[in-house]
C-alpha positions as CSV (number, residue, x, y, z in Angstrom):
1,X,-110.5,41.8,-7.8
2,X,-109.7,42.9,-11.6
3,X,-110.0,45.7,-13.2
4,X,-111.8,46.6,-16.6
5,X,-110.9,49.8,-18.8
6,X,-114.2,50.8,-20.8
7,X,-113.1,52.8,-24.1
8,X,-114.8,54.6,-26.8
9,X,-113.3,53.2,-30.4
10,X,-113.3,56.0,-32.6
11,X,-114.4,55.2,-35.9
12,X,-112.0,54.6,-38.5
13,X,-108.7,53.3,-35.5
14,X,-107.8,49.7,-34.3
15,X,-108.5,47.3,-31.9
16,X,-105.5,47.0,-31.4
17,X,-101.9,48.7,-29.8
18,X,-100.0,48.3,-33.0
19,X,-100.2,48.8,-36.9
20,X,-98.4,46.0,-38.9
21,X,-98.1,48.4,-41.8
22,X,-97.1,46.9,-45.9
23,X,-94.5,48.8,-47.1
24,X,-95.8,51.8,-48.9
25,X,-99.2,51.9,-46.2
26,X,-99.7,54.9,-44.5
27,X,-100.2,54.3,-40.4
28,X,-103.6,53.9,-39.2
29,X,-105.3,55.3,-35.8
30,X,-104.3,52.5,-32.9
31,X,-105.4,52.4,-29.2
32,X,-102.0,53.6,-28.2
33,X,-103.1,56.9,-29.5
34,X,-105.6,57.1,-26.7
35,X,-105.0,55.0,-23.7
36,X,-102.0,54.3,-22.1
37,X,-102.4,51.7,-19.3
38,X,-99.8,48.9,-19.8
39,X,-100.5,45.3,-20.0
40,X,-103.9,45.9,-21.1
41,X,-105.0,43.8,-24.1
42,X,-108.5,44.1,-25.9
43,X,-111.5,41.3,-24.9
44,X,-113.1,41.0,-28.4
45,X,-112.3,43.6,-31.2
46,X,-114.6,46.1,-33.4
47,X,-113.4,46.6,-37.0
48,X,-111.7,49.4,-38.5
49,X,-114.6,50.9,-39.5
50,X,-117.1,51.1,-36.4
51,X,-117.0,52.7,-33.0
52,X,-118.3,52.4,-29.4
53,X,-117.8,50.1,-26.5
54,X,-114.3,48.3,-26.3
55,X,-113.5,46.3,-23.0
56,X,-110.0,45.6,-22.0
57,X,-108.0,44.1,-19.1
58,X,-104.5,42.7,-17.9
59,X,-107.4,39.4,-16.9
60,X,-106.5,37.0,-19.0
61,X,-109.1,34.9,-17.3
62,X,-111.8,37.5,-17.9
63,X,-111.0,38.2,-21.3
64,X,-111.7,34.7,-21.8
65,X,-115.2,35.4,-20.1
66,X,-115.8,38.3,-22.2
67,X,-115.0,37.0,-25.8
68,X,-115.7,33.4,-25.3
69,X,-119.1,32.8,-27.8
70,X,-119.8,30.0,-25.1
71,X,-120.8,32.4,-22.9
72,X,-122.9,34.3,-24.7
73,X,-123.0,37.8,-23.5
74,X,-125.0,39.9,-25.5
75,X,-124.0,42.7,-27.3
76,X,-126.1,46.0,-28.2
77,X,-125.5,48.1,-31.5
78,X,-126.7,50.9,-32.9
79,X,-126.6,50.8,-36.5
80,X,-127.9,53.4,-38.9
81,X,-128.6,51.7,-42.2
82,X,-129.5,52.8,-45.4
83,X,-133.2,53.4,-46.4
84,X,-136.0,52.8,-44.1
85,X,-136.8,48.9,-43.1
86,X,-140.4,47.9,-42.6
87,X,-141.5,45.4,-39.8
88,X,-141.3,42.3,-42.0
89,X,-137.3,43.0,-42.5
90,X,-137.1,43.6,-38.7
91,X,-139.2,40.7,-37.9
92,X,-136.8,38.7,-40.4
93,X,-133.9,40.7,-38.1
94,X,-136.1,39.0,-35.5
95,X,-136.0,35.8,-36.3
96,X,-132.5,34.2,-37.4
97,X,-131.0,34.9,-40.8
98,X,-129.6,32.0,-42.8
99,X,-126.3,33.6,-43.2
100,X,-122.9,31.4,-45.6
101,X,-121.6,30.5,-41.8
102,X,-124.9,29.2,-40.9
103,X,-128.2,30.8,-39.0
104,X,-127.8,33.8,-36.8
105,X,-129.4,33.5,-33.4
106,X,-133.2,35.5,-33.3
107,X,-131.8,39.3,-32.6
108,X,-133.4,41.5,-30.2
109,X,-134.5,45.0,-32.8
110,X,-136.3,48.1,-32.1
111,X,-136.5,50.9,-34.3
112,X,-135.4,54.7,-32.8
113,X,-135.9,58.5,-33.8
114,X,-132.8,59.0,-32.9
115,X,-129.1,57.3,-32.0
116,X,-127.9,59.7,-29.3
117,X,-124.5,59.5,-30.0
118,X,-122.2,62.0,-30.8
119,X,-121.6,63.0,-34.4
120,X,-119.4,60.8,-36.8
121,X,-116.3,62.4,-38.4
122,X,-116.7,62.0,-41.7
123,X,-120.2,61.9,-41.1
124,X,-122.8,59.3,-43.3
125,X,-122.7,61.8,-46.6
126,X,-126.6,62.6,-46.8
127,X,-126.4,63.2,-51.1
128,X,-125.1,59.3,-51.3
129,X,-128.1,58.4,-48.3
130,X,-130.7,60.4,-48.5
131,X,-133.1,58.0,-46.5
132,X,-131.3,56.0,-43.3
133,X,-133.0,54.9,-40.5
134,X,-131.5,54.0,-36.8
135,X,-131.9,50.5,-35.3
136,X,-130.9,49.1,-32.3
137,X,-129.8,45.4,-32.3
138,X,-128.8,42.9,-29.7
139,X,-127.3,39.8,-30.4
140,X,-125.9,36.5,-28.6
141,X,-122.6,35.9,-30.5
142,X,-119.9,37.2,-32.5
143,X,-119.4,36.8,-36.3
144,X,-117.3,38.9,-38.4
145,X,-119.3,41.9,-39.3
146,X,-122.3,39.6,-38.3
147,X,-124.8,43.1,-37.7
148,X,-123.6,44.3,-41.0
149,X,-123.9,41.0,-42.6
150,X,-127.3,40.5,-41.4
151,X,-129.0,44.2,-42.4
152,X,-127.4,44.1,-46.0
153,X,-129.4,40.2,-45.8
154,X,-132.8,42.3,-45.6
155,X,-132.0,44.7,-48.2
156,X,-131.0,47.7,-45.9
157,X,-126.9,47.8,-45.6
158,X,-124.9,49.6,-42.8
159,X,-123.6,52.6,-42.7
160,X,-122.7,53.5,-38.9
161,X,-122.2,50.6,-36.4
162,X,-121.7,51.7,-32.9
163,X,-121.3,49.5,-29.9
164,X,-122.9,50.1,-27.0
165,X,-123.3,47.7,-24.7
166,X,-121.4,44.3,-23.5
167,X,-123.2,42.1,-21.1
168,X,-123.6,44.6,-18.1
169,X,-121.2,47.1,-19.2
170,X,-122.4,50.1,-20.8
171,X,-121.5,53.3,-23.3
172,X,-122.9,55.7,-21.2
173,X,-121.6,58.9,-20.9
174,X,-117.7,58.0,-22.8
175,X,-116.9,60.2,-25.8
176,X,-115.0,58.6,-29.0
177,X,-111.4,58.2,-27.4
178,X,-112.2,58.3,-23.8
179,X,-112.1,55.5,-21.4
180,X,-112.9,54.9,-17.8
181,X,-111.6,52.2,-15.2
182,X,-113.9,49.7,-13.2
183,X,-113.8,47.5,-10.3
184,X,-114.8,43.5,-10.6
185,X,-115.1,42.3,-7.1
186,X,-115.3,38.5,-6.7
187,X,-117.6,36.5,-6.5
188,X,-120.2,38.3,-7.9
189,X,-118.1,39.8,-11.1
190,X,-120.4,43.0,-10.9
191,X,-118.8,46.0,-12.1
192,X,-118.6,49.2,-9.9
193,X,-118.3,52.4,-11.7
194,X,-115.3,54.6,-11.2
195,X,-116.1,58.1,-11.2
196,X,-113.2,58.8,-13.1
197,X,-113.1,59.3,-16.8
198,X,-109.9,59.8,-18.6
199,X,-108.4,60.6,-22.7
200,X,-110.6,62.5,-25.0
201,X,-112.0,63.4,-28.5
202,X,-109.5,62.3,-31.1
């Protein structure tokens, strides 16, 4: 039995519990700012600059399950990007990108009205991107900044990134910079839901 902390990233902190600063930097957001559960280290990272799901666990095994591009668990973004793509770009999305570190598995792509996520802060400035357009994408594996990569590929960069779903685990219902703990029960490795939900906006 293991347990998994599901956290919100805020945009603009992390993935990580300490800031190896250069002399002269000012100290950046970390996730010791908003959970405090010791031993815990982070299965996969997001970059500085998105937000959403983040799993982590004192499970070495299972972060090994979790991160390992061997096994494939698929990952679910939603990504507001700038202008408005038609259906060959997301049928190019679609289809595997030739990208410098070789072809990107076919992503799964829908278009939405709207992202249902809380507001950004800063938000996307609407004078600089007048026309953006949410997507949801689901991929097989793990570049760096592989989503972003791929959408600025088709002509229509990223401007929001937000995680929101890891294999079976899921978003729902966390606000940026809280978290929530779940049960794995061997041997299925399904995740129960804890009703509790800890942290807060930050």
């Amino acid at each position: 039995m293991s347990a998994i902390y599901l956290l919100h990233k805020p945009y603009r902190m992390l993935s990580q519990f300490t800031d190896r600063l250069g002399k002269g930097e000012a100290p950046r957001a970390t996730l010791a700012d908003v959970i405090k559960v010791p031993g815990v280290y982070a299965a996969g990272r997001l970059d500085y600059d998105s937000e959403g799901l983040l799993l982590l666990t004192d499970d070495g095994a299972l972060i090994q399950r979790i991160s390992d591009p061997r096994h494939k668990q698929p990952k679910t973004y939603r990504v507001q990007v700038e202008g408005n793509p038609d259906e060959a770009a997301l049928a190019t999305l679609r289809q595997g990108i030739e990208l410098k570190d070789g072809p990107t598995r076919p992503a799964k792509v829908r278009r939405l009205a709207e992202s249902g996520l809380p507001p950004r802060t800063p938000p996307v400035d609407p004078k600089r991107h007048p026309v953006t357009t949410w997507l949801e994408l689901t991929i097989s594996e793990g570049r760096n900044r592989q989503v972003r990569r791929m959408t600025a590929h088709v002509g229509h960069p990223t401007l929001r990134l937000v995680r929101v779903a890891i294999g079976p685990w899921r978003l729902d219902g966390l606000a940026p910079g809280e978290w929530r703990r779940e049960t794995l029960h061997a041997p299925r490795n399904t995740p129960r839901r804890s009703p509790r939900r800890q942290g807060g906006h930050r």
